[in-house]
N, CA, C and O atoms as a GROMACS GRO file, in nm:
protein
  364
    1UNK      N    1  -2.589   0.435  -1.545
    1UNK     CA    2  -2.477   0.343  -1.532
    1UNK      C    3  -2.344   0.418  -1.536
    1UNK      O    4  -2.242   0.371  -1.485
    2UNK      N    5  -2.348   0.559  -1.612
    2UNK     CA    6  -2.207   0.603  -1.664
    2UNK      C    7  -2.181   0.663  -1.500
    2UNK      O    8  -2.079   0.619  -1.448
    3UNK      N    9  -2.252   0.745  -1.427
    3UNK     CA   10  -2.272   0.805  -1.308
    3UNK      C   11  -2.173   0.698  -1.200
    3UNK      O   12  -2.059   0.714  -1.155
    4UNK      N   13  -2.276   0.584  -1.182
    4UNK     CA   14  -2.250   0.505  -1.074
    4UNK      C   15  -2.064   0.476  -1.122
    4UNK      O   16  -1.971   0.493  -1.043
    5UNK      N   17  -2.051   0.431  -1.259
    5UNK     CA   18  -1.891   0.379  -1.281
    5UNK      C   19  -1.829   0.505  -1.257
    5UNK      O   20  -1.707   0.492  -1.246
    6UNK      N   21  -1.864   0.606  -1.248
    6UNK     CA   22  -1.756   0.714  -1.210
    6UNK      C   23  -1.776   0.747  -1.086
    6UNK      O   24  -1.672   0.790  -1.036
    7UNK      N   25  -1.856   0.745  -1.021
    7UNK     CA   26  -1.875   0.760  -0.896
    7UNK      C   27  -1.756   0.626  -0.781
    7UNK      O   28  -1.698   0.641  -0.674
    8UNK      N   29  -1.770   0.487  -0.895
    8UNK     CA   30  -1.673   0.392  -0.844
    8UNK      C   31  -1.555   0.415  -0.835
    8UNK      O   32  -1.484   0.372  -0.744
    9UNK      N   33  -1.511   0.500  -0.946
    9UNK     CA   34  -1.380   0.528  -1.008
    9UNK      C   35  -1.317   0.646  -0.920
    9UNK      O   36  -1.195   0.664  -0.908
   10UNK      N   37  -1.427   0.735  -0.853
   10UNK     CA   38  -1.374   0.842  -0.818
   10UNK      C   39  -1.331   0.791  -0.662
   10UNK      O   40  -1.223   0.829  -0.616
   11UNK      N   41  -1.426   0.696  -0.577
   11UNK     CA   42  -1.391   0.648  -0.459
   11UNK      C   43  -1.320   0.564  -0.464
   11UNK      O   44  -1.276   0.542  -0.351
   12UNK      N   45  -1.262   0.466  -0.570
   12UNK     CA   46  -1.127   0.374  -0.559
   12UNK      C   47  -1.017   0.432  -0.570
   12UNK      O   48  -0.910   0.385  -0.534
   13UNK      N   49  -1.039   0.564  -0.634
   13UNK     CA   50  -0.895   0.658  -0.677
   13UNK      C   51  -0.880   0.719  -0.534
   13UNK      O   52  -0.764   0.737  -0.497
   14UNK      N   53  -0.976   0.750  -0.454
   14UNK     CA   54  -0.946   0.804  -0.332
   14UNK      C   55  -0.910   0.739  -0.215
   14UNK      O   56  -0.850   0.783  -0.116
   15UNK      N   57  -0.970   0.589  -0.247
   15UNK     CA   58  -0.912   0.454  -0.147
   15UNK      C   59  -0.771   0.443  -0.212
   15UNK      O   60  -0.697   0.495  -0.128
   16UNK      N   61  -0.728   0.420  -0.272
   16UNK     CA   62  -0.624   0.417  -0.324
   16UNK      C   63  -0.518   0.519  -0.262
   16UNK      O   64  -0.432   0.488  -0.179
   17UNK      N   65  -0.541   0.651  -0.319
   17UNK     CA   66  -0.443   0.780  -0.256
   17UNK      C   67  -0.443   0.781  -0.141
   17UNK      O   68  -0.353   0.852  -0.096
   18UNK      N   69  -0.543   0.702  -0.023
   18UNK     CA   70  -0.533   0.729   0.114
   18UNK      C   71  -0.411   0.634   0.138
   18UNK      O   72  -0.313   0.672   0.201
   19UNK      N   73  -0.426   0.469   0.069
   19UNK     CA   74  -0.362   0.380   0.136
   19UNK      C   75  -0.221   0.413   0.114
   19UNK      O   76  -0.128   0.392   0.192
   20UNK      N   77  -0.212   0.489  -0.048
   20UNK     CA   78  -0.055   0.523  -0.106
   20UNK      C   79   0.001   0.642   0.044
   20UNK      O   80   0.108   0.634   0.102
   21UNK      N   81  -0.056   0.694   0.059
   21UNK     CA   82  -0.026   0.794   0.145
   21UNK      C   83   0.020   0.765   0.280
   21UNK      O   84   0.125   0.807   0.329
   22UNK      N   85  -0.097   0.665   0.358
   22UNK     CA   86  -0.061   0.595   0.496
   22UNK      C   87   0.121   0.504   0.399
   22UNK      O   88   0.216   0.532   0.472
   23UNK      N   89   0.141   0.468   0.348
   23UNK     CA   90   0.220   0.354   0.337
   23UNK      C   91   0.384   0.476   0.328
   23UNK      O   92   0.481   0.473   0.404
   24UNK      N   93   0.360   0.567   0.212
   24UNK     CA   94   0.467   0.655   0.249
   24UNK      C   95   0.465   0.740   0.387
   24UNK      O   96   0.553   0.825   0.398
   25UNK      N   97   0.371   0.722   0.495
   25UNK     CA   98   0.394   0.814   0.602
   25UNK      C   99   0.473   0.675   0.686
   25UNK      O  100   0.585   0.688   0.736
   26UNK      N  101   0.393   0.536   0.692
   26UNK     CA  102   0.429   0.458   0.702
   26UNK      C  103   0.616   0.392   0.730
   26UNK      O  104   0.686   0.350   0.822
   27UNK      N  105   0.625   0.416   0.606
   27UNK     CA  106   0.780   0.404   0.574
   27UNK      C  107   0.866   0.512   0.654
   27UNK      O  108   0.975   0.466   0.689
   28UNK      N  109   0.849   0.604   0.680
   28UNK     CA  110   0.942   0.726   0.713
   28UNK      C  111   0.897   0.785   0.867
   28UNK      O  112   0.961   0.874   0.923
   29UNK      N  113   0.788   0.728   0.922
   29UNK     CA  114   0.766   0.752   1.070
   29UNK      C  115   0.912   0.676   1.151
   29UNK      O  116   1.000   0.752   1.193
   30UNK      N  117   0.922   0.574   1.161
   30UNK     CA  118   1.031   0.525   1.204
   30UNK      C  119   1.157   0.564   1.203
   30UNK      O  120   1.224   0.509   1.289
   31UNK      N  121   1.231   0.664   1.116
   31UNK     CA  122   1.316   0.695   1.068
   31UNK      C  123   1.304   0.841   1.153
   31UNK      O  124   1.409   0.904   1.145
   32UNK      N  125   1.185   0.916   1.243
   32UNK     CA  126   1.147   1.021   1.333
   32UNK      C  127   1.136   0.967   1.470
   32UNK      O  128   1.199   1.030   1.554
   33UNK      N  129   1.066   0.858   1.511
   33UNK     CA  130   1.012   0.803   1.634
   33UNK      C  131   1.058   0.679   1.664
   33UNK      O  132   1.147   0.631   1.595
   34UNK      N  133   1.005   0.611   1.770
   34UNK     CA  134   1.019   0.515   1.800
   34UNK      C  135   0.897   0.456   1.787
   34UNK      O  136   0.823   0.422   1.880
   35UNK      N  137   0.861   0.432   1.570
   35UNK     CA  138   0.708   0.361   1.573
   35UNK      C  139   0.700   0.241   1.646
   35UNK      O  140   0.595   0.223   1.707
   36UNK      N  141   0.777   0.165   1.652
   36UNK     CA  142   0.676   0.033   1.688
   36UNK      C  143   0.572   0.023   1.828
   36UNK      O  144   0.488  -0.065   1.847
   37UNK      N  145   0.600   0.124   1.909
   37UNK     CA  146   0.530   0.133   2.029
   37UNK      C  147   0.440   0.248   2.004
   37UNK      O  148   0.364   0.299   2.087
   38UNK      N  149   0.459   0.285   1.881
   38UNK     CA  150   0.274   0.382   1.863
   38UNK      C  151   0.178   0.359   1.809
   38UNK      O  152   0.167   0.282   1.714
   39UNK      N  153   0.066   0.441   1.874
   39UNK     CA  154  -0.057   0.320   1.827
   39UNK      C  155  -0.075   0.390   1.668
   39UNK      O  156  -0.128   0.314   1.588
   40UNK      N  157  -0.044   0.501   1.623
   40UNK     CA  158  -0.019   0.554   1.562
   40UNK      C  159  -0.020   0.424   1.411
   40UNK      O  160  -0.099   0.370   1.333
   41UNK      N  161   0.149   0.428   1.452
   41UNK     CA  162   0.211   0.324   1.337
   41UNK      C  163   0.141   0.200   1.334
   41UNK      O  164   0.133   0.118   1.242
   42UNK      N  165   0.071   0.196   1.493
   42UNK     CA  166  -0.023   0.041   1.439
   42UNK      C  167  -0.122   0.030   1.361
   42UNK      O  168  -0.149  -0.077   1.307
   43UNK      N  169  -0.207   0.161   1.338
   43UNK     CA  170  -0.276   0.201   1.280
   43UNK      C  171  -0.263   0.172   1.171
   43UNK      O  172  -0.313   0.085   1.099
   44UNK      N  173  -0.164   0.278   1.152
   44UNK     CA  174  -0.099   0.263   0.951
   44UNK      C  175  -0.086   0.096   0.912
   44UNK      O  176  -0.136   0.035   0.818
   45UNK      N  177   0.002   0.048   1.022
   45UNK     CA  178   0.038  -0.120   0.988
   45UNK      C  179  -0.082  -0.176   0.911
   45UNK      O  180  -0.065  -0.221   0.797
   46UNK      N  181  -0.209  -0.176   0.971
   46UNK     CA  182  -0.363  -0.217   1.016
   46UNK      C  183  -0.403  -0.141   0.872
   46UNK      O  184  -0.443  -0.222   0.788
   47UNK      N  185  -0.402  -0.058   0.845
   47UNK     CA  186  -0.460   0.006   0.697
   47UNK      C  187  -0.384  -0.059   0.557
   47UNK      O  188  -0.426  -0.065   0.441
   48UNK      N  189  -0.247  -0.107   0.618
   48UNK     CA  190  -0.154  -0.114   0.472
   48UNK      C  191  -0.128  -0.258   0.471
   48UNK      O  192  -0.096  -0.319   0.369
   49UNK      N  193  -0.140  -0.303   0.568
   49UNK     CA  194  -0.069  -0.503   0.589
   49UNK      C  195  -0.158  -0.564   0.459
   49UNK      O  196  -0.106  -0.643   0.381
   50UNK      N  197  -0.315  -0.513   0.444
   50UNK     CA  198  -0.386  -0.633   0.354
   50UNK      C  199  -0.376  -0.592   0.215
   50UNK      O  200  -0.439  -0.646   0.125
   51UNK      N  201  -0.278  -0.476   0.196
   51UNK     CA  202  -0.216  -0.463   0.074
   51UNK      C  203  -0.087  -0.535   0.012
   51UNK      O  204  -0.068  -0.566  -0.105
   52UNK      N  205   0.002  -0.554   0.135
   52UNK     CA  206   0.128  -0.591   0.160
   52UNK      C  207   0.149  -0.740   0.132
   52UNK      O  208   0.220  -0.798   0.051
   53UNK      N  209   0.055  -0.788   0.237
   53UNK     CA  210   0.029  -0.933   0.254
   53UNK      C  211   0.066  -1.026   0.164
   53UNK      O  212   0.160  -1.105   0.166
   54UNK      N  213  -0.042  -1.005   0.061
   54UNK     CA  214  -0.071  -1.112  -0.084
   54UNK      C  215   0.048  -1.104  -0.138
   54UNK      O  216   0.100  -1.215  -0.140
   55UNK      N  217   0.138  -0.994  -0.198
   55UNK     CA  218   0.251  -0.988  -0.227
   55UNK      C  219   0.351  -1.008  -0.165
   55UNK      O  220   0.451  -1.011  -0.236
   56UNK      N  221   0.379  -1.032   0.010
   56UNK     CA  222   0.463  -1.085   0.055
   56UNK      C  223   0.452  -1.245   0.063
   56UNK      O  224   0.539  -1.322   0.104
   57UNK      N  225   0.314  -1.280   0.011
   57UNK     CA  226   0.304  -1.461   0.020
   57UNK      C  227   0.390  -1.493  -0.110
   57UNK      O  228   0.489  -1.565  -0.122
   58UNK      N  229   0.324  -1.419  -0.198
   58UNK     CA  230   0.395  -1.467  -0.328
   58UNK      C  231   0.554  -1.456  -0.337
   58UNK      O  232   0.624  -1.541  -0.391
   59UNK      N  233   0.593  -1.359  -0.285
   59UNK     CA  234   0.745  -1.372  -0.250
   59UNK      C  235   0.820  -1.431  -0.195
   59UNK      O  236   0.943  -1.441  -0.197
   60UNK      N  237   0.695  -1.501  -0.109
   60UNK     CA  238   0.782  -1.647  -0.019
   60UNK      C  239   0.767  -1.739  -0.084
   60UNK      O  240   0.847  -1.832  -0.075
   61UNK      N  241   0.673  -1.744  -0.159
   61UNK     CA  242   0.646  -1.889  -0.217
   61UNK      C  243   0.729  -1.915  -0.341
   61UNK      O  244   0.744  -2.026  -0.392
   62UNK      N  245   0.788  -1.784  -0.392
   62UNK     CA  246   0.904  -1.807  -0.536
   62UNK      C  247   1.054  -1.789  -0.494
   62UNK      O  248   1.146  -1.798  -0.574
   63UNK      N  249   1.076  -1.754  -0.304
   63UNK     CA  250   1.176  -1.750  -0.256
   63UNK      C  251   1.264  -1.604  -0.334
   63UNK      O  252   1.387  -1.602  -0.341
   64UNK      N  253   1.180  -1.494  -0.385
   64UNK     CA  254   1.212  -1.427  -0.424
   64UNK      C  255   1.249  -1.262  -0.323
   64UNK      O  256   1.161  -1.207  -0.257
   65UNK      N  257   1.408  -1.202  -0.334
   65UNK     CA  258   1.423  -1.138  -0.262
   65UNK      C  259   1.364  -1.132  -0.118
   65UNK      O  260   1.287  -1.056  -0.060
   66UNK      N  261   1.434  -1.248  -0.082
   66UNK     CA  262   1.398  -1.329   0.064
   66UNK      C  263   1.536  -1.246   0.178
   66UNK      O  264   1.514  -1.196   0.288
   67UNK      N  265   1.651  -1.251   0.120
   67UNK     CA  266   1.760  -1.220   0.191
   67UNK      C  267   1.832  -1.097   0.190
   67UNK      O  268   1.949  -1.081   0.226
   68UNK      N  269   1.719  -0.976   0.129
   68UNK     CA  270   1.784  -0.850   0.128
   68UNK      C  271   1.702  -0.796   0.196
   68UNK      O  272   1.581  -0.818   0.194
   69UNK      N  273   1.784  -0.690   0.290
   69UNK     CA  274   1.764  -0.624   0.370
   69UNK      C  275   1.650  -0.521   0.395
   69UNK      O  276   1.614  -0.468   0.500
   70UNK      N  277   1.598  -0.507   0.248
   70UNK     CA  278   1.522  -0.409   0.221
   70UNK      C  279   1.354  -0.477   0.170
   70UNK      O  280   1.347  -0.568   0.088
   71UNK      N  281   1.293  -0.446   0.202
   71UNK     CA  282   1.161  -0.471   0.224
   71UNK      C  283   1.039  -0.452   0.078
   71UNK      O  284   0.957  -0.360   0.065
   72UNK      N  285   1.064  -0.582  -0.024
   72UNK     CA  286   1.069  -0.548  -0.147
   72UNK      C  287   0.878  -0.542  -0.158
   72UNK      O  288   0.803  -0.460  -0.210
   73UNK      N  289   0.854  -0.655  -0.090
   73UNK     CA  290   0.711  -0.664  -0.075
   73UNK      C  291   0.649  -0.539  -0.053
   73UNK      O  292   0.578  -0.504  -0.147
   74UNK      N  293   0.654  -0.467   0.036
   74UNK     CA  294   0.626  -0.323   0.074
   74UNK      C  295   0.622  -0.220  -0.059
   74UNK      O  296   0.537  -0.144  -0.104
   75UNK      N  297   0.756  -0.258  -0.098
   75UNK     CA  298   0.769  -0.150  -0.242
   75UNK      C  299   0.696  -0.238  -0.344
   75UNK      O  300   0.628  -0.185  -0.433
   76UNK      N  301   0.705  -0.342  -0.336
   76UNK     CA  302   0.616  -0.384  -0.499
   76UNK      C  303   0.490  -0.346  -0.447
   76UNK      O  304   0.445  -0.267  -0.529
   77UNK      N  305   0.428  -0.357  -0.376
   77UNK     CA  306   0.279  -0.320  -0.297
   77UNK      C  307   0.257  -0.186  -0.356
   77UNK      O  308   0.180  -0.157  -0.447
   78UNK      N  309   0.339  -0.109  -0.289
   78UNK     CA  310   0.336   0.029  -0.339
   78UNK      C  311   0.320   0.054  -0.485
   78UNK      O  312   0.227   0.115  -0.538
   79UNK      N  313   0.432  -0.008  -0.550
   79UNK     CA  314   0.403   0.037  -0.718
   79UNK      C  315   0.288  -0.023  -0.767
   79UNK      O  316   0.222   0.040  -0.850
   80UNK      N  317   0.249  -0.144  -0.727
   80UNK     CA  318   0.141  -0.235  -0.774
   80UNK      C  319  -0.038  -0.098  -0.731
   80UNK      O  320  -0.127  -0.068  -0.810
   81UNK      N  321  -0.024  -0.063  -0.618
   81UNK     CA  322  -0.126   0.037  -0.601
   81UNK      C  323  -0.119   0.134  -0.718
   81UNK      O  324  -0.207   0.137  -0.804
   82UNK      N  325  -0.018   0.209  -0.718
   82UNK     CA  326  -0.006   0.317  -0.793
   82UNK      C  327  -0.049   0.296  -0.917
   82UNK      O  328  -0.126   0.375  -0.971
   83UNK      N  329  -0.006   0.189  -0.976
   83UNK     CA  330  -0.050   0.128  -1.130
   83UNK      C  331  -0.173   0.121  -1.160
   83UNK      O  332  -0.224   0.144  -1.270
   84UNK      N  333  -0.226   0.088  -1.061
   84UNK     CA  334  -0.364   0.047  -1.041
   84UNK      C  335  -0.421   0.203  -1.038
   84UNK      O  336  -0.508   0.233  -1.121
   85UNK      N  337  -0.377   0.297  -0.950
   85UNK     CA  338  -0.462   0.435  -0.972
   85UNK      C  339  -0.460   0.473  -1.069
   85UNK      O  340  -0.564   0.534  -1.094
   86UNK      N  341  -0.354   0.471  -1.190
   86UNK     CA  342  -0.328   0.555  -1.266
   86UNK      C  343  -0.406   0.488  -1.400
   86UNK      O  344  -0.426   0.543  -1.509
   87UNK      N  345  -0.439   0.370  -1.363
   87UNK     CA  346  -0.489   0.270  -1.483
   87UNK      C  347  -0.677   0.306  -1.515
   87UNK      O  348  -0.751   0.286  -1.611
   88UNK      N  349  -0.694   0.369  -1.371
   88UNK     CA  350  -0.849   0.385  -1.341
   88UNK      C  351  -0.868   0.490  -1.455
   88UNK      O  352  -0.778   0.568  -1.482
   89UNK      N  353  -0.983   0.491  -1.519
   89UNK     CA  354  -1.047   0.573  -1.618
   89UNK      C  355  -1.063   0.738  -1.548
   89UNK      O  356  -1.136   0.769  -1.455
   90UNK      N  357  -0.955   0.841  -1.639
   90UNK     CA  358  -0.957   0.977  -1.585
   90UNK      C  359  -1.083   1.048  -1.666
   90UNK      O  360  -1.088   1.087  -1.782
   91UNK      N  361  -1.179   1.050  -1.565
   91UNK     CA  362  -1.355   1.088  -1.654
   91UNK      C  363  -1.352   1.264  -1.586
   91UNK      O  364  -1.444   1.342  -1.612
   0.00000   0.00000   0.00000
C-alpha cells in the first residue's frame, strides 16, 4: 500500500509540474508571438483550461474581480496548483 501511495504521489507531483509549467510557458508565449493562431498555444490552452475553468465559474458566480484587466482566474489556478504540489507528502 505504502509503494502504490507513493508511486500516486510521485505521478501527481509530476502532473502537476507539467501543467504549472505549460501555464507559465502559456502566459509569456504571447508576449513573443502571435499565440492565438498557433496550434502550439492551442495546445497549452487544451492542457490548462480544465484547471482554469472551475475557478473562473466561481469568479463569476461571486462577481469577483470581474472588471480588471488582469486575468485573476488564471493566477488563482496557478497558486491553487502549486499549493496542492507542495501539500503532497515529500517520501
Amino acid at each position: 500500500m505504502e509503494l502504490f501511495l507513493y508511486i500516486f504521489a510521485r505521478f501527481l507531483g509530476i502532473l502537476l509540474d507539467a501543467v504549472s509549467l505549460c501555464m507559465i510557458v502559456r502566459m509569456f508565449l504571447p508576449l513573443f508571438t502571435n499565440a492565438e493562431d498557433s496550434k502550439f498555444y492551442m495546445f497549452l490552452a487544451f492542457i490548462t483550461e480544465p484547471f482554469i475553468i472551475p475557478v473562473r465559474f466561481i469568479f463569476a458566480k461571486l462577481n469577483f474581480l470581474q472588471d480588471t484587466p488582469i486575468d485573476w482566474a488564471f493566477t488563482a489556478s496557478y497558486l491553487i496548483i502549486t499549493l496542492v504540489r507542495f501539500m503532497l507528502p515529500v517520501l
